[in-house]
KETI-113672 format. One line per 8 residues: number of its first residue (from 1); for each residue x, y, z of C-alpha. Coordinates in steps of 0.25 Angstrom, whole numbers, m for minus. Layout:
% residues N
NUM> X/Y/Z | ...
% end
This chain:
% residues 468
1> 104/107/m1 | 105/103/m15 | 90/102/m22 | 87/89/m28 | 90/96/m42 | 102/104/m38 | 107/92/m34 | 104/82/m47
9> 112/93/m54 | 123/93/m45 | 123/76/m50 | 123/79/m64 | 134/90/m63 | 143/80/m56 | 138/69/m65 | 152/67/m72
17> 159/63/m58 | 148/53/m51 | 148/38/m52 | 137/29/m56 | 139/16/m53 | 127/8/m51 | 124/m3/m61 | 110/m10/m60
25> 106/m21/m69 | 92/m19/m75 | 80/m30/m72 | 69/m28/m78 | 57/m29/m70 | 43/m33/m75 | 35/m25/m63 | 35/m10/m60
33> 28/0/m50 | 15/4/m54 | 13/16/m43 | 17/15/m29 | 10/23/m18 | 14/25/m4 | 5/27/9 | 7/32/22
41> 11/45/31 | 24/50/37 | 26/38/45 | 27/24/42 | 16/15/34 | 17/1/29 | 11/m6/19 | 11/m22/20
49> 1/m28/11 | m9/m25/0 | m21/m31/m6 | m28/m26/m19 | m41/m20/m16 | m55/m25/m23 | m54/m10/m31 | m41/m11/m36
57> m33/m2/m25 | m26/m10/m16 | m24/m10/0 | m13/m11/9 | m11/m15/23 | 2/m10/32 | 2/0/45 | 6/15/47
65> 13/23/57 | 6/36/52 | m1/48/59 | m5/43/74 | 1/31/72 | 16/36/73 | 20/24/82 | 9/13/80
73> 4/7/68 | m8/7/62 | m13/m3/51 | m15/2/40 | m23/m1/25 | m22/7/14 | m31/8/2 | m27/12/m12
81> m32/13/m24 | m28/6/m37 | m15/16/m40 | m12/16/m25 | m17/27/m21 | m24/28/m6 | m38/28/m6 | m38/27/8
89> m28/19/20 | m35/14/36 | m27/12/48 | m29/1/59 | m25/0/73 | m23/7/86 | m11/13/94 | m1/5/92
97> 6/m5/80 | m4/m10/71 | m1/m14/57 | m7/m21/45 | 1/m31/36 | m7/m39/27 | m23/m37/22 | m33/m45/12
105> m46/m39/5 | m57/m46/11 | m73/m44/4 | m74/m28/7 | m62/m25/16 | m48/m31/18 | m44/m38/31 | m29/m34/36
113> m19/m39/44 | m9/m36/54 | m5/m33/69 | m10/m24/80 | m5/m20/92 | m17/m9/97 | m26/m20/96 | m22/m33/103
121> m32/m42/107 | m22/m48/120 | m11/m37/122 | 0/m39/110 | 1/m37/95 | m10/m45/87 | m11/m50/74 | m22/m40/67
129> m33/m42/56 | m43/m30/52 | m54/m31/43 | m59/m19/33 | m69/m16/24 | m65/m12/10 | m62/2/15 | m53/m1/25
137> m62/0/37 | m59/m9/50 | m70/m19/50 | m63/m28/61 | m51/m32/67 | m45/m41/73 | m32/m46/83 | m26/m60/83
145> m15/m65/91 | m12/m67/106 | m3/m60/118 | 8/m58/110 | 12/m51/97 | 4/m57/84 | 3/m52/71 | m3/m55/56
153> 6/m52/42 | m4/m58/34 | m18/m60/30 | m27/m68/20 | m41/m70/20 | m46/m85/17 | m58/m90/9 | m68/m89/20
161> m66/m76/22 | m58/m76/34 | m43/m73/35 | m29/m80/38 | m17/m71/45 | m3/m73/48 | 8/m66/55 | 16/m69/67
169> 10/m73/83 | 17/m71/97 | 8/m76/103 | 5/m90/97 | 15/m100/92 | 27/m105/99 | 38/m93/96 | 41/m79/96
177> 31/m76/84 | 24/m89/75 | 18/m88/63 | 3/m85/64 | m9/m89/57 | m23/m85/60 | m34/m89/52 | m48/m77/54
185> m61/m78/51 | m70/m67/43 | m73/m59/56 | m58/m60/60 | m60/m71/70 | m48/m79/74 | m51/m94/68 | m37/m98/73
193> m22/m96/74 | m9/m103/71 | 4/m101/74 | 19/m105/69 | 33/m107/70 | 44/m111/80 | 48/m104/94 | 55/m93/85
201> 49/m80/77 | 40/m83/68 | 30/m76/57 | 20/m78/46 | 20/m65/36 | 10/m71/25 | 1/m82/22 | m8/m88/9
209> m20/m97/12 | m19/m110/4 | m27/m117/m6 | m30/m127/6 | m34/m117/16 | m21/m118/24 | m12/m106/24 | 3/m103/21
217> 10/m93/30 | 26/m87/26 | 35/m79/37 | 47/m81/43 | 52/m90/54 | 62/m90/63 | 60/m103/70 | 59/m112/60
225> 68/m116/49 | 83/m116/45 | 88/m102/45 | 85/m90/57 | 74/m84/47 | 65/m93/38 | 53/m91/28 | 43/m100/34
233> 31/m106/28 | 20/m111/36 | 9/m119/29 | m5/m122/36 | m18/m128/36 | m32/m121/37 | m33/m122/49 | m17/m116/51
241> m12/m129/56 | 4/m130/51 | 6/m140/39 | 20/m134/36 | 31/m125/39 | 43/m121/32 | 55/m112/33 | 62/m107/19
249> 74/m97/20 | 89/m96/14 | 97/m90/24 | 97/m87/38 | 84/m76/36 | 73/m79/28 | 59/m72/29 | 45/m75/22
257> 36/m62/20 | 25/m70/11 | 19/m82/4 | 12/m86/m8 | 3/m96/m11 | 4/m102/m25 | m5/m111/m32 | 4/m123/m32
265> 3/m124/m17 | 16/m117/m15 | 20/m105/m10 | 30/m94/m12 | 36/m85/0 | 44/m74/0 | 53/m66/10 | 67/m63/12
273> 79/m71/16 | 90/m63/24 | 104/m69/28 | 110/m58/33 | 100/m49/40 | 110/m39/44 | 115/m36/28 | 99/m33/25
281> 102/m43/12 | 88/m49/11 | 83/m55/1 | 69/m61/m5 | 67/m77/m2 | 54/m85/m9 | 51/m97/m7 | 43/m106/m15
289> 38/m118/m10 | 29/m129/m13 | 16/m133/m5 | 24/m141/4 | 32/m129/8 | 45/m134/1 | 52/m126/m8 | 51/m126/m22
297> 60/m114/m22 | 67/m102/m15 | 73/m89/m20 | 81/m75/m16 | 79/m69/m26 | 90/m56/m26 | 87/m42/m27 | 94/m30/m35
305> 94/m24/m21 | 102/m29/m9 | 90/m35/m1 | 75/m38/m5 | 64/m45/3 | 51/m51/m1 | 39/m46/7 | 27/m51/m1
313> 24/m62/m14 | 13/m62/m24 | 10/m72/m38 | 14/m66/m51 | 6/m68/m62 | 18/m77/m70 | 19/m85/m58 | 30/m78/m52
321> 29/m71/m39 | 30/m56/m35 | 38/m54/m21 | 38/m39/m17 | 49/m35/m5 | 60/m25/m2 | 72/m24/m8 | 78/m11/m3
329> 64/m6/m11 | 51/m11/m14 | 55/m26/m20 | 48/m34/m32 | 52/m46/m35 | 46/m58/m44 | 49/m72/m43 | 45/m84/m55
337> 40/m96/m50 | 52/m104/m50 | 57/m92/m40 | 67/m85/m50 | 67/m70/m51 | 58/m64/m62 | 61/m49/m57 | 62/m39/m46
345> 63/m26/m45 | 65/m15/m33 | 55/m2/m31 | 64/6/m23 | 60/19/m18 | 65/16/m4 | 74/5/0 | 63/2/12
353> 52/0/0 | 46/m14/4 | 35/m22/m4 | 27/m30/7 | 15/m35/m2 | 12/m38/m16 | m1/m41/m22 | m5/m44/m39
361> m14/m33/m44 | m26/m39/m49 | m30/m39/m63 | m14/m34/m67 | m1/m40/m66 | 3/m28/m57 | 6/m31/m41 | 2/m21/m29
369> 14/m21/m18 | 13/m16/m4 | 25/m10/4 | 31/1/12 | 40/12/7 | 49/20/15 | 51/34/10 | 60/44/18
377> 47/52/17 | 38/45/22 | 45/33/32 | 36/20/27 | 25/21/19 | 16/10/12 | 18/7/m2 | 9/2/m13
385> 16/m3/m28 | 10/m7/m39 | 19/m16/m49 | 15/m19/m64 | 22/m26/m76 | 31/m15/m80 | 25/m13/m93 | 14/m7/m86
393> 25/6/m82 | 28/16/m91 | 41/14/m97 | 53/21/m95 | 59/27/m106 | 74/32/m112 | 78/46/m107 | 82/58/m115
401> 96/54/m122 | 94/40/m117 | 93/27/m125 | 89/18/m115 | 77/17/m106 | 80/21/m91 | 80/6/m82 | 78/3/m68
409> 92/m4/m63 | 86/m8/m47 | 73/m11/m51 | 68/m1/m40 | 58/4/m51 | 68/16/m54 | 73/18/m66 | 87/23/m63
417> 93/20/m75 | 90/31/m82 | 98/30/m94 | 95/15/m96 | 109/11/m95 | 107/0/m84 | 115/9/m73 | 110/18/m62
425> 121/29/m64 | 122/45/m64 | 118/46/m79 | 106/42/m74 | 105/54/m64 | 110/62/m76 | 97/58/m86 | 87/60/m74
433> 92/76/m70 | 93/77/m86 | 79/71/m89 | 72/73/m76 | 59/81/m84 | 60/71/m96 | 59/60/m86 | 47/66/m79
441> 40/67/m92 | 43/52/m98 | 47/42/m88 | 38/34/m78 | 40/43/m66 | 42/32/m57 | 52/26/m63 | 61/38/m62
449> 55/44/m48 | 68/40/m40 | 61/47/m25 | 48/42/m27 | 39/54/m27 | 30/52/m39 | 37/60/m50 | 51/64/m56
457> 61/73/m49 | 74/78/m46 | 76/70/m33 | 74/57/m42 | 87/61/m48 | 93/62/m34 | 87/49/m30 | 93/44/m43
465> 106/47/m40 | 104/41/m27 | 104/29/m30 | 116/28/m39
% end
């Protein structure tokens, strides 16, 4: 078997008679990758939300198939510091599927959210709220639901100290799975319930608690509204008594993974649209609507890669909004008020890279993003990114017998263009296996680190050429 060196050798020497084909054009992109950091053992861990922590560091909330829990889940929450690194991680559940999905910082601790199965309180899955103190510790926990399979995506905490959830109920409701609301007190005491939708599947994946006290959940729907799929916005009272609810979507699939509360009284949810399911040619959908639920305007925007989808939304500081996603790598994307693109860009270490939350750092203009990352390594791992304004990022400069600075033709934070020609081509592979040391000394590493591993080597030239 060739070594990784023998075999960059063997590309040069037969440099003269390989194609290079593929032609990118150049975006520039205003946000870059800080440091990224990855948590979890040899089996699969997940990480679906994150909230900055009172110390600067930052906390996630996902589950983990690791050690004894090789079949089940646990739930799980990690604690890093300020660069990502773990300071330490607690897991949360019994012997069979738990899992953890969303979390808010209460006074000395957090309170998370998700679903359990070693712990139902009449036989099935429950919907699952734990609360900690500041170092992770269980303080209580507590199961909401009834015979049948219940579950919370999301959690906020409201001004008098108790919380709001919503996710998805079997056991409530008129269909196969509503929308579920479930507004808790301090102690984790149910105060009272709400479910909705049609005699179809149907779910809540996130929710924002308006200026009024009522509440606005985004998910999907499959009973109501035009299409098979639709976004659907439910809009509430206090108290969660329905004031409206309405479908959004432009072809025969269209999901909403979260929502956002602006200042106007509108709100702005994201997801994807899907028409043909079967061709995995999804794409991200927003939507912005006015107070009333009617749109103001709705948008797909495209990706430089074949599918993208938006998991999670969050205010920019010009107005705008930052949509994080897949998009056969961990997607960015940011949208102007009116809708129209400002940028996006693609992180691609692995096409199965996801962002499923994004939070604004506070006291920068940087941005904090949650996902999972699979590695052929290491199966599934959390993920933490942290994104500033690129002039925060070391530049990268000409090579050796160059005259133009390398660029970053797929926007996957890469810069595979090493000549600064505008084209991913074999020349490219050439400069690297010419310049490699050179690189190594002068270049942001990870802007040439092709495999990932932290530093500059011969099999970021082989991954390179992969990718011609």
């Amino acid at each position: 078997m060739l070594s990784d060196r023998d075999f960059c050798r063997m590309l040069v020497t037969v440099w003269v008679i390989t194609a290079a084909a593929l032609c990118i054009p150049v975006t520039a992109s205003p946000l870059n990758e800080t440091w990224s950091a990855m948590y979890g053992g040899p089996y699969m861990e997940n990480g679906y939300a994150v909230v900055q922590a009172g110390d600067g560091g930052y906390v996630v909330a996902g589950d983990a198939r690791s050690s004894d829990s090789v079949v089940s889940n646990d739930g799980w929450m990690i604690k890093t510091d300020g660069s990502g690194t773990k300071q330490w991680d607690r897991k949360f559940g019994g012997s069979r599927y738990d899992s953890l999905t969303s979390l808010v910082p209460v006074p000395d601790g957090y309170v998370l959210a998700g679903t359990t199965l070693s712990f139902p309180s009449y036989g099935g899955q429950d919907a699952w709220l734990i609360r900690t103190d500041s170092n992770g510790n269980e303080l209580w926990n507590h199961t909401y639901g009834g015979y049948s399979t219940d579950l919370f995506n999301s959690v906020i905490r409201t001004p008098d100290g108790g919380f709001t959830a919503a996710g998805i109920t079997d056991s409530y409701g008129s269909g196969s799975g509503d929308a579920f609301l479930v507004r808790i007190a301090q102690d984790g005491t149910e105060q009272w319930h709400a479910a909705f939708g049609g005699v179809k599947a149907d779910r809540a994946v996130s929710l924002a608690q308006l200026q009024d006290g009522g509440y606005i959940l985004a998910g999907s729907t499959w009973s109501l509204g035009p299409n098979d799929t639709n976004l659907y916005l439910i809009r509430t009272d206090s108290g969660g008594n329905l004031i409206w609810q309405k479908t959004y979507g432009h072809n025969i699939h269209t999901y909403g993974n979260d929502v956002l509360a602006l200042p106007d009284g509108g709100f702005v949810a994201v997801g994807y649209t899907d028409p043909y399911p079967a061709a995995g040619n999804r794409s991200v959908y927003a939507v912005r609507t006015d107070s009333a639920g009617t749109i103001v305007w709705e948008k797909t925007p495209g990706s430089v890669r074949l599918t993208s989808e938006g998991r999670s939304v969050t205010a920019s500081s010009d107005g705008g909004f930052v949509i994080t996603g897949g998009s056969m790598g961990l997607y960015l994307l940011e949208l102007n008020s009116d809708g129209t693109t400002s940028w996006d860009r693609v992180i691609a270490r692995s096409p199965n890279d996801w962002g499923t939350g994004i939070e604004p750092v506070s006291g920068t203009s940087g941005y904090i993003v949650s996902g999972l990352r699979n590695l052929p390594a290491n199966n599934w791992d959390a993920y933490l990114m942290r994104v500033d304004p690129a002039s925060t990022e070391p530049g990268v400069v000409a090579l050796p017998q160059t005259s133009a600075a390398p660029t970053d033709p797929d926007k996957d934070g890469r810069y595979e263009d090493l000549n600064g020609n505008g084209e991913m081509d074999f020349n490219d592979v050439v400069l690297y296996f010419t310049h490699i040391d050179w690189i190594a000394d002068n270049e942001p590493t990870g802007a040439f680190d092709f495999n990932g591993n932290g530093g500059i080597d011969f099999q970021d030239i082989v991954n390179l050429f992969r990718e011609l």
